[in-house]
C-alpha positions in Angstrom: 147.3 57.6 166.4 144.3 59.8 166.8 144.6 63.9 166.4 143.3 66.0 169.1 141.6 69.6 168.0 143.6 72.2 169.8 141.5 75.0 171.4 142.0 78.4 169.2 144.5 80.9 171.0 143.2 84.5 170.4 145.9 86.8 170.4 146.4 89.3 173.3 144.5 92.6 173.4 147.1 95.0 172.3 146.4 98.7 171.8 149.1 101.1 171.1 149.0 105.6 171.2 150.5 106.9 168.3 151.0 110.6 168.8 153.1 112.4 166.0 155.9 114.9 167.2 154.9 118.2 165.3 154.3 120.1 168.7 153.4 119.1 172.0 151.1 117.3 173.9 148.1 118.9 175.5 145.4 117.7 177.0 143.5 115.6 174.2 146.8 113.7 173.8 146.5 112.9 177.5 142.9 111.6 177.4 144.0 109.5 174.1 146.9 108.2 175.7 145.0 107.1 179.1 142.3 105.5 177.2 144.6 103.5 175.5 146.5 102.6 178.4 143.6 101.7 180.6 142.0 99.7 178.2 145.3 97.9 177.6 145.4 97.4 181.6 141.8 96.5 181.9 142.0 93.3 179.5 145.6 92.5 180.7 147.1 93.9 177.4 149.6 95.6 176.0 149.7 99.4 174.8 152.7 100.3 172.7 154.2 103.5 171.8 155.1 104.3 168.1 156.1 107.8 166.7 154.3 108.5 163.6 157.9 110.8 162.0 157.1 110.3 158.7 156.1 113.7 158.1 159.7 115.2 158.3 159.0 118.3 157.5 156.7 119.3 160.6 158.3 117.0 163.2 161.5 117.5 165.2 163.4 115.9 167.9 162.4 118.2 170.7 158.8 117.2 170.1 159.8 113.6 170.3 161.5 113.9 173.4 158.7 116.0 174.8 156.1 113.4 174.0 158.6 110.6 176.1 158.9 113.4 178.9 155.3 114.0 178.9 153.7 110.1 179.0 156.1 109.4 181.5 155.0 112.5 183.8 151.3 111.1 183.5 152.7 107.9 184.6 152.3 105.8 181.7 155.3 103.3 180.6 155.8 101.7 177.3 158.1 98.9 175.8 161.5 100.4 174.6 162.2 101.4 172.1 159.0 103.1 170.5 158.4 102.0 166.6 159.4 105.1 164.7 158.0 105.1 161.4 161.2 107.6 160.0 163.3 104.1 160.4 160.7 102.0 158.2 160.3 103.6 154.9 161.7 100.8 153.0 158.7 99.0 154.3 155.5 100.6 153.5 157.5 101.6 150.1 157.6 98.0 149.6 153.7 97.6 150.5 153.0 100.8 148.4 154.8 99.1 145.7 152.5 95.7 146.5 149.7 98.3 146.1 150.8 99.4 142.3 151.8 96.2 141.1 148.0 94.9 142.1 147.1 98.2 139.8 144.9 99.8 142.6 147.0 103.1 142.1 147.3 106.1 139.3 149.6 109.3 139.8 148.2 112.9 140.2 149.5 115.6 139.5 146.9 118.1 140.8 148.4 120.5 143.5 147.0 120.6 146.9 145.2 124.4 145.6 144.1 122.9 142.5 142.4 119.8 144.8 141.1 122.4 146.6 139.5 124.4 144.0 137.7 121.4 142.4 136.3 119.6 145.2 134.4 123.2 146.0 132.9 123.2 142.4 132.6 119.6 141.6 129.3 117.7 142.3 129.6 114.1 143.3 126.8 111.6 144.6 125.6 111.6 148.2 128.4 109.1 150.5 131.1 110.2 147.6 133.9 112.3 147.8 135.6 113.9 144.8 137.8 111.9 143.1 140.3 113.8 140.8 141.0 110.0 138.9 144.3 109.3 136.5 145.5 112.1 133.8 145.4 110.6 130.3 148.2 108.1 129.4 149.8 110.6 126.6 149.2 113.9 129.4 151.0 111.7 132.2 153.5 110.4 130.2 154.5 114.0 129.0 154.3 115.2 132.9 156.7 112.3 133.8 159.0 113.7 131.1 158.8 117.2 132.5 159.6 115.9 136.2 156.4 116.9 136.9 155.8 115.9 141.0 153.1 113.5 141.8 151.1 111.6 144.6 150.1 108.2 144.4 146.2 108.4 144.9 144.3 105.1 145.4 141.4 104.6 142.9 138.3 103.4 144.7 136.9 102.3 141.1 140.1 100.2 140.9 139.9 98.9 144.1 136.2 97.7 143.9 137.1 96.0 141.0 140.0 94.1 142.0 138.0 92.7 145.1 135.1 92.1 143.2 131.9 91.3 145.7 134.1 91.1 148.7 134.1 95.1 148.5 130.7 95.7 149.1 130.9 93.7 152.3 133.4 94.9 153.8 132.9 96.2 157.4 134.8 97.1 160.8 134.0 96.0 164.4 133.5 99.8 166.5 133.3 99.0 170.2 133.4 102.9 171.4 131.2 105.4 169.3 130.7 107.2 166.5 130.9 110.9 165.9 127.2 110.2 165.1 126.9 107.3 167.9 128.1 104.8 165.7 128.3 101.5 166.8 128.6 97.5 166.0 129.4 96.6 163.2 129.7 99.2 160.9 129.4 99.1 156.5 132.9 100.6 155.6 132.5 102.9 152.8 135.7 104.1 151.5 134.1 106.3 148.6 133.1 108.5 151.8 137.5 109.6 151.8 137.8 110.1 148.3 140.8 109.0 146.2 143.3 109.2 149.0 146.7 110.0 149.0 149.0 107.2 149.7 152.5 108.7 149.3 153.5 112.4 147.8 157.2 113.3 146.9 157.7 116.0 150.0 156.3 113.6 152.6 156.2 110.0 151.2 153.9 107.4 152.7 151.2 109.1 153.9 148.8 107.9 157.0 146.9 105.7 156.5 149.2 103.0 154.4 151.9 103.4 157.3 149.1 102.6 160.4 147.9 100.0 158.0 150.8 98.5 157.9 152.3 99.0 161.3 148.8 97.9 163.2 149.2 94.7 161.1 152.8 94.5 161.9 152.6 95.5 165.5 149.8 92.8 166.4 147.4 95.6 167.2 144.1 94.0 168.1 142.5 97.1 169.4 142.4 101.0 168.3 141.7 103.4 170.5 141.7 106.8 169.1 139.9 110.2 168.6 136.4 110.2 167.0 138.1 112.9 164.3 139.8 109.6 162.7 136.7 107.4 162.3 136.0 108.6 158.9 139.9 107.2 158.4 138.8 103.7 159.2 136.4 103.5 156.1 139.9 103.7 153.8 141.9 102.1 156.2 139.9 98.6 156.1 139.9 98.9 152.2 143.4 98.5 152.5 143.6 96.0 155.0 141.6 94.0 152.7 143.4 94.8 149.7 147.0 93.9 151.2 145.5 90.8 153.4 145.8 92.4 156.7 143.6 91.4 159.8 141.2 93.9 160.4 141.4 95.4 164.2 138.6 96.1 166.9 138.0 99.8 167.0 137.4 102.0 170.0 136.7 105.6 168.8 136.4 108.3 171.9 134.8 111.2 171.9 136.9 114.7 171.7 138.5 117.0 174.2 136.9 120.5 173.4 137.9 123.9 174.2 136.0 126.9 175.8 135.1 127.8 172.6 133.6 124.3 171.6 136.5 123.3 169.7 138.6 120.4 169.9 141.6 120.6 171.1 144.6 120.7 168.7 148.4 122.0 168.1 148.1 124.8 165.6 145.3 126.1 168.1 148.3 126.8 171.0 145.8 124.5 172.8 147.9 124.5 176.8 150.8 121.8 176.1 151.2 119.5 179.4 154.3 121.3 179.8 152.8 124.5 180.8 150.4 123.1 183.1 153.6 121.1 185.0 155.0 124.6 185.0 152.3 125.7 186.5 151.8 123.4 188.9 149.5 121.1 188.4 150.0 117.2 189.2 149.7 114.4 187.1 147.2 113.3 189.7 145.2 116.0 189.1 145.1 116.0 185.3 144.4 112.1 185.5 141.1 113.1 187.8 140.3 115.7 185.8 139.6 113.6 182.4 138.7 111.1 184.5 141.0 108.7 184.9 141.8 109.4 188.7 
């Protein structure tokens, strides 16, 4: 009996919008969500919804609803229910776990002031951030006794090293732009972010671990997003690499900006979508307005 090569199924194009419900949406959301949706259309895709919660301290129910209330207005649908992350901590503690047991991790007990302060009066090479780097062993373990709080900081020494070559090869696909007109495939550089934060006491998993994880989990073959996250993407494919994650197309888009050349954003009191329903204007009308009409 003779075997027969079966052609390779690529998986659909699947984009989702991932809006997190600390206020709400205005009219950069809008152009984020349509560009998701109308790429999703345009290859005969899928764009999902998920509520990034994990920040429980800023968001709140009202903003959630609004953000359901405010998609649906604009016309857009989604597959029910949304992915909240609130409901999966368990899992990206069990990937941030993954992450400490490869020893990619060290605890920091800096505050966010004392980050602050040395970042503005520590040098560091050209393409580096600062990176505050673990406490002594006998320091941390008398911080630990004291109940000291940390964050969970992944080392970019440690993580070169644990990937050996593969590190300095590592790269992402960009199919939109750049803030700088970035495009094709781009070197990912993930000493440009620094030690980043993977998970603090007050807030737990932080960003980028939980959109790691729930891109991978989600199927997400495509990310469409604001150009203020392309910088995220460097870190972000250092740990898809690290936890052996397939590595998305992205599709950065340029910012909404405000009269004053601003972009548009929440603690700004940038006009929500519900004023300008209030005011009368149609979803028509927004849609034409940024271009999706």
């Amino acid at each position: 009996m003779t075997g027969t090569t079966r052609p390779e199924v690529k998986p659909a194009f699947t984009t989702r919008f991932a809006p997190s419900p600390t206020g709400r949406l205005h009219r950069g959301h809008a152009f984020s969500a349509l560009s998701a949706w109308s790429a999703a259309r345009a290859a005969g895709g899928r764009c999902l919804l998920r509520i990034e919660d994990i920040d429980q301290g800023r968001c709140r129910p009202e903003f959630e609803a609004g953000i359901y209330e405010d998609l649906a207005w604009l016309g857009l649908d989604w597959e029910a229910p949304a992915r909240r992350q609130s409901e999966r901590l368990a899992d990206y503690r069990t990937a941030l776990e993954e992450l400490d047991r490869m020893g990619v991790l060290y605890r920091c007990f800096r505050t966010r002031k004392e980050v602050l302060d040395e970042i503005g009066r520590a040098p560091h090479g050209p393409g580096e951030a600062w990176r505050p780097g673990p406490a002594p062993p006998a320091e941390e373990a008398a911080k630990l006794t004291q109940g000291r709080p940390f964050a969970w900081r992944l080392s970019i020494d440690r993580a070169r090293a644990r990937l050996g070559p593969a590190f300095e090869t590592l790269s992402f696909q960009e199919e939109g732009s750049g803030p700088a007109g970035e495009r094709g495939e781009i070197k990912a550089e993930p000493a440009l972010c620094g030690d980043v934060v993977l998970a603090r006491k007050d807030v737990g998993v932080a960003y980028h671990l939980a959109a790691v994880h729930d891109d991978a989990l989600q199927g997400v073959t495509h990310v469409v997003r604001g150009q203020d996250l392309f910088e995220a993407t460097h870190v972000q494919r250092l740990l898809q690499a690290l936890l052996d994650l397939p590595a998305p197309v992205y599709r950065h888009h340029p910012l909404l900006l405000g009269p004053d050349g601003r972009r548009l954003a929440k603690r700004d009191r940038a006009e929500t979508l519900e004023s300008l329903r209030a005011r009368g204007v149609t979803p028509e009308a927004l849609r034409a307005e940024l271009g999706f009409g």
